[in-house]
N, C-alpha and C positions, 0 to 999 in steps of 0.2 A: 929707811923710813917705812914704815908699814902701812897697807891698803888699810882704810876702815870702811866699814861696810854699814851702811845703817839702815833695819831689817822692819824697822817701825815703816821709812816711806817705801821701801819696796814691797810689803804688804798691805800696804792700805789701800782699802777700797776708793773705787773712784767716783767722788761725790757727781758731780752730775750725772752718773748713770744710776748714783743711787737715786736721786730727785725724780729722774723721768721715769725709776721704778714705783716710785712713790705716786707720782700723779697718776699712773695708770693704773695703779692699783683703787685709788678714790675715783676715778670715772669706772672702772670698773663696777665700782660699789653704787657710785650712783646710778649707771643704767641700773644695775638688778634693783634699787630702791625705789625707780623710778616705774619697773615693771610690776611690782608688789603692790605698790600704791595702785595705781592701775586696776591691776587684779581684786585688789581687796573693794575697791569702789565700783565694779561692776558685781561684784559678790552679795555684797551687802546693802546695794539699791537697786531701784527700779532703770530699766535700762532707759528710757526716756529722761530719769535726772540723770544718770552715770554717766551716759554720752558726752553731754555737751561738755561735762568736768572735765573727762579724758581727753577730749580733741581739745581742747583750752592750752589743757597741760602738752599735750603733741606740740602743738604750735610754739608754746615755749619751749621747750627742749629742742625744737629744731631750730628755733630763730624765724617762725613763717610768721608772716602776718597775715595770712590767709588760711586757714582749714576747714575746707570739704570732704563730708561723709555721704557718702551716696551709698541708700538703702535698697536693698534687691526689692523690685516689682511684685506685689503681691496678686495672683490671676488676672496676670496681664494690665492693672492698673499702671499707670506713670510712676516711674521711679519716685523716691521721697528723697531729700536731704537736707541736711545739717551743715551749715557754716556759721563760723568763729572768726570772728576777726574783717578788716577789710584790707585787698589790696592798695598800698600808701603810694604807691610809684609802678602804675601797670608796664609803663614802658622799659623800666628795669629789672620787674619780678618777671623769676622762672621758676619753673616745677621743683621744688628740693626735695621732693619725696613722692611718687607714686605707689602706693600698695599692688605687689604682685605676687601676692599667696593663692590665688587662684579660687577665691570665693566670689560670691559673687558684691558683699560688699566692699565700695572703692574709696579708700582713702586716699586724698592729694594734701601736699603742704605748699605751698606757697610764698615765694620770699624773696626778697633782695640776692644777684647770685654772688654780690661780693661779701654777703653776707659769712656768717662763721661753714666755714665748709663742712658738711655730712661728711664721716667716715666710713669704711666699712664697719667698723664696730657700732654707731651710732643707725647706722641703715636695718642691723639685725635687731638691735633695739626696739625701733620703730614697725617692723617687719609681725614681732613677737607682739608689739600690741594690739597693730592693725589686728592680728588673727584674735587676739582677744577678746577686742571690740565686734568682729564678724562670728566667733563661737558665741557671745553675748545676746548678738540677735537674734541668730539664729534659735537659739534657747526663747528669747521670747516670743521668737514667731510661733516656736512648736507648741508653746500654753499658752499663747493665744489658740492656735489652733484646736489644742487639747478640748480647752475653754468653750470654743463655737460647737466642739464634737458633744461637750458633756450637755452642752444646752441643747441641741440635738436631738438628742439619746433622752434626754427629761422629758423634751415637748414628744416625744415620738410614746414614750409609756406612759405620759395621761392620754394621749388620745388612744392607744392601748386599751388602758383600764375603761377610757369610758365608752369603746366599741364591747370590751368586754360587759363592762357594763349595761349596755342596749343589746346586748347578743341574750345576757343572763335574763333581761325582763322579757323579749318577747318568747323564749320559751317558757318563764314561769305564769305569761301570761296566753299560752298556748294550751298548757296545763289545766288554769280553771278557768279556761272556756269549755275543754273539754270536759273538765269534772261540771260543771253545770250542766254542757247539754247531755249527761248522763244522769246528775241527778234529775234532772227536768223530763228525761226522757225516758231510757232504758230502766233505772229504776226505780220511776214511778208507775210504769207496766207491767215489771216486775211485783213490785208490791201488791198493784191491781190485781193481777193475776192469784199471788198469794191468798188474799183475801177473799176472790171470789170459790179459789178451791175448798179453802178451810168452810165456807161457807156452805158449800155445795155436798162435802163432806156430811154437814152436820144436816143438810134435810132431808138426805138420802137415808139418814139413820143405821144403824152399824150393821143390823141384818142384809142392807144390801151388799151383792157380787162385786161391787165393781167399789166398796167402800175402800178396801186396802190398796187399790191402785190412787184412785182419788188421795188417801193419806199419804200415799207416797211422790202423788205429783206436788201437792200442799209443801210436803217438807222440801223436795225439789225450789219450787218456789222460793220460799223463804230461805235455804241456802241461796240462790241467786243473787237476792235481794243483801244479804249480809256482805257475799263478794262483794256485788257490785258500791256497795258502801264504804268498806275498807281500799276497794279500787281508789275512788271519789276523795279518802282522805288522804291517799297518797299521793294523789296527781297534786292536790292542796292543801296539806295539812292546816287547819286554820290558827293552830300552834304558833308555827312560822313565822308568820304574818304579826300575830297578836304578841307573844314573848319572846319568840327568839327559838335560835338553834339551837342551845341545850334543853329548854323545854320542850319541844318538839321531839327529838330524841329520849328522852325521858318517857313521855306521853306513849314513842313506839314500843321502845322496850318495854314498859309494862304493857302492854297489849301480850306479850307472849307467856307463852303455856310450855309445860313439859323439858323447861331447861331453865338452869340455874342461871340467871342474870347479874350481872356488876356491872355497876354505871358508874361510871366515874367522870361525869362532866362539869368543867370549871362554869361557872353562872357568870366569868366574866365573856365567855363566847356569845351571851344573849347581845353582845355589845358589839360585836364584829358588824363591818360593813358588811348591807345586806347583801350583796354579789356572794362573801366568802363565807355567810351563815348560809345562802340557798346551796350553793357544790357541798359545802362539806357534809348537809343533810343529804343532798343526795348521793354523795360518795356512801355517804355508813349506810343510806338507804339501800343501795345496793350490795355492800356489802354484806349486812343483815338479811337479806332475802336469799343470798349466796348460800348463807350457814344454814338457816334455814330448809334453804330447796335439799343444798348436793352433800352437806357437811356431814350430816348423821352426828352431830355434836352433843352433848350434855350439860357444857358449861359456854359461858357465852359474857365476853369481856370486852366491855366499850370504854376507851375514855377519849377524853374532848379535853383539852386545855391551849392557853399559851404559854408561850416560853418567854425567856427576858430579851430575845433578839425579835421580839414582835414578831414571833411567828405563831401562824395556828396550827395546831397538831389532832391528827386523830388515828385511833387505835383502834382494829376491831380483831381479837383475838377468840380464838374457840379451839377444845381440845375434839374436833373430829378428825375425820381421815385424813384430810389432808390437803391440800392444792395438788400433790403428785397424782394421788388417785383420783380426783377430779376430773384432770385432764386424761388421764387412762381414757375413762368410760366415756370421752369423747361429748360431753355435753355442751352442745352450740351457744343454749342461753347462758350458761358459767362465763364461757370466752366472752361471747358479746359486751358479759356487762364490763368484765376486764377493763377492755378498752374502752366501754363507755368512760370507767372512774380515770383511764388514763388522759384521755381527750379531758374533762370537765375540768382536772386538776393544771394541765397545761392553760387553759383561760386564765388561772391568777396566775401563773409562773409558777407555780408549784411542779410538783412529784410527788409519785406514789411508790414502795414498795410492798410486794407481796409474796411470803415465802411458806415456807414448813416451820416450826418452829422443831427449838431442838428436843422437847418430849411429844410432838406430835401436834397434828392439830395445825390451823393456817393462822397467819397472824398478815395484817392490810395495816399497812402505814402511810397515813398520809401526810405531808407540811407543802404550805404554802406562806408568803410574805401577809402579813396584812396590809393591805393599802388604804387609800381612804377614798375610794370608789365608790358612789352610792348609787342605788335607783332611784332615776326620775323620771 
């Protein structure tokens, strides 16, 4: 009589380890679903709604009837916290879960301890949202904080602009006090004086000796009188005041002789707050006296405009010698004014650059933000 072997039951699996394969494969899935959900609800809300959802759900997934979140101290203030749920039987609840990832927010669960026992896989669970829930606030603490910094940083550049502000008016108004008490003074003595040579001049009659010195002290005179007026319009141009910084600038440049001029100024700069119309007059103004004094130039190229990032720009190019050879010959007033336009331009946050260009000749650039700064 023959063994029979039968190869169906000595290979088949064995159901209950399949089953317990089975179940841990579905807690497996549920923590990760339970972590995702988690995730996704502090992603996509505010962490003051997100919290209380998440520690809800903690509490169910562990079985506590109890969940506390204890918030780290912010400058020393009293800790803040969060609880969910109440203790139903304090004399039977114990701790089912303490947070120990080592931040400073602390998660506790709370619960019956005959309750469904914590596993270790259930504890890492837990483990991975608490730090969740502590990257979470910490996130919020840092844009709040960002938040306090950028209001800060706001409130600190109006009071900027408007020190700036009160810095720009008492020298513009330092200026025509001084162009007054020159027109009022110097030259109306001057003029005086003009007047009484030309006068003196003429009763002498031309046969006298001393007529050609006389005509020479007269036109002295009345040279003084001229400076001192073109002084007078620069300490204030009444341009400034009345139209604006491209008219102004306008007004200057034609004032000049013996060199080719292009202007190129937008009429929307007559619109700039007056802080950033008076520096950038007196940037170009310096730098037009520049070309002027040291440049030995022939051509003489200004433009003024804005840009579409609200910024003001100005240009002042000329084909002379150069800024290299400027600085050769060692000339004090050249430097001086340098840093003057560098200092003025730093008042609005601005900069300036100043080079050679590449066929010769210096080229002044200046930009600054436009703000909304005013004199008052």
């Amino acid at each position: 009589m023959g063994l029979e072997h039968n190869t169906d039951t000595a290979h088949s699996p064995d159901v209950a380890e399949m089953r317990a394969l089975y179940r841990a494969a579905e807690a497996r899935a549920a923590r990760l679903r339970f972590i995702i959900e988690a995730r996704n609800l502090l992603d996509t809300h505010a962490f003051e709604t997100a919290a209380p959802e998440v520690l809800s759900r903690l509490a169910d997934f562990a079985g506590a009837s109890l969940a506390r979140l204890v918030f780290p101290p912010v400058q020393g203030e009293v800790p803040v916290q969060l609880m969910i749920g109440q203790s139903r039987s304090p004399e039977n609840d114990s701790i089912l879960f303490a947070s120990e990832d080592g931040s400073d927010l602390s998660l506790t669960l709370i619960g019956p301890s005959r309750g469904r026992a914590i596993d270790a896989d259930d504890r890492q669970t837990l483990d991975v949202v608490a730090g969740q829930l502590a990257d979470a606030c910490n996130l919020e603490r840092q844009a709040a904080e960002n938040q306090a910094l950028l209001g800060d940083l706001e409130r600190q550049r109006s009071e900027l602009a408007a020190l700036v502000a009160q810095l720009i008016q008492a020298q513009e108004q330092e200026r025509q006090r001084v162009a007054l008490d020159l027109h009022d003074g110097s030259a109306q003595l001057a003029a005086g004086l003009s007047y009484r040579l030309q006068n003196l001049a003429a009763r002498i009659g031309e046969a006298h000796a001393l007529k050609p010195e006389i005509d020479q002290l007269a036109a002295l005179a009345r040279q003084s009188v001229a400076d001192l007026r073109a002084a007078i319009a620069d300490l204030r141009p009444p341009e400034l005041d009345d139209l604006g910084v491209a008219a102004a600038l306008r007004t200057r440049l034609d004032a000049i002789d013996g060199m080719v001029v292009i202007a190129d100024l937008d009429v929307r700069a007559d619109r700039w707050p007056a802080s950033t119309g008076i520096i950038f007059y007196r940037v170009a103004q310096e730098a037009i006296s520049n070309v002027l004094k040291h440049a030995e130039a022939s051509r003489l190229i200004v433009r003024l405009f804005e840009d579409g990032e609200r910024q003001a720009h100005l240009e002042v190019i000329d084909d002379g010698k150069g800024i290299g050879e400027v600085r050769k010959t060692n000339i004090r007033g050249a430097r001086l004014g340098i840093v003057g336009m560098r200092e003025r331009l730093a008042l609005l946050g601005g900069r300036i650059e100043i080079g050679t260009g590449s066929s010769g000749g210096t080229y002044v650039r200046a930009v600054a933000p436009l703000q909304q700064e005013t004199l008052g």
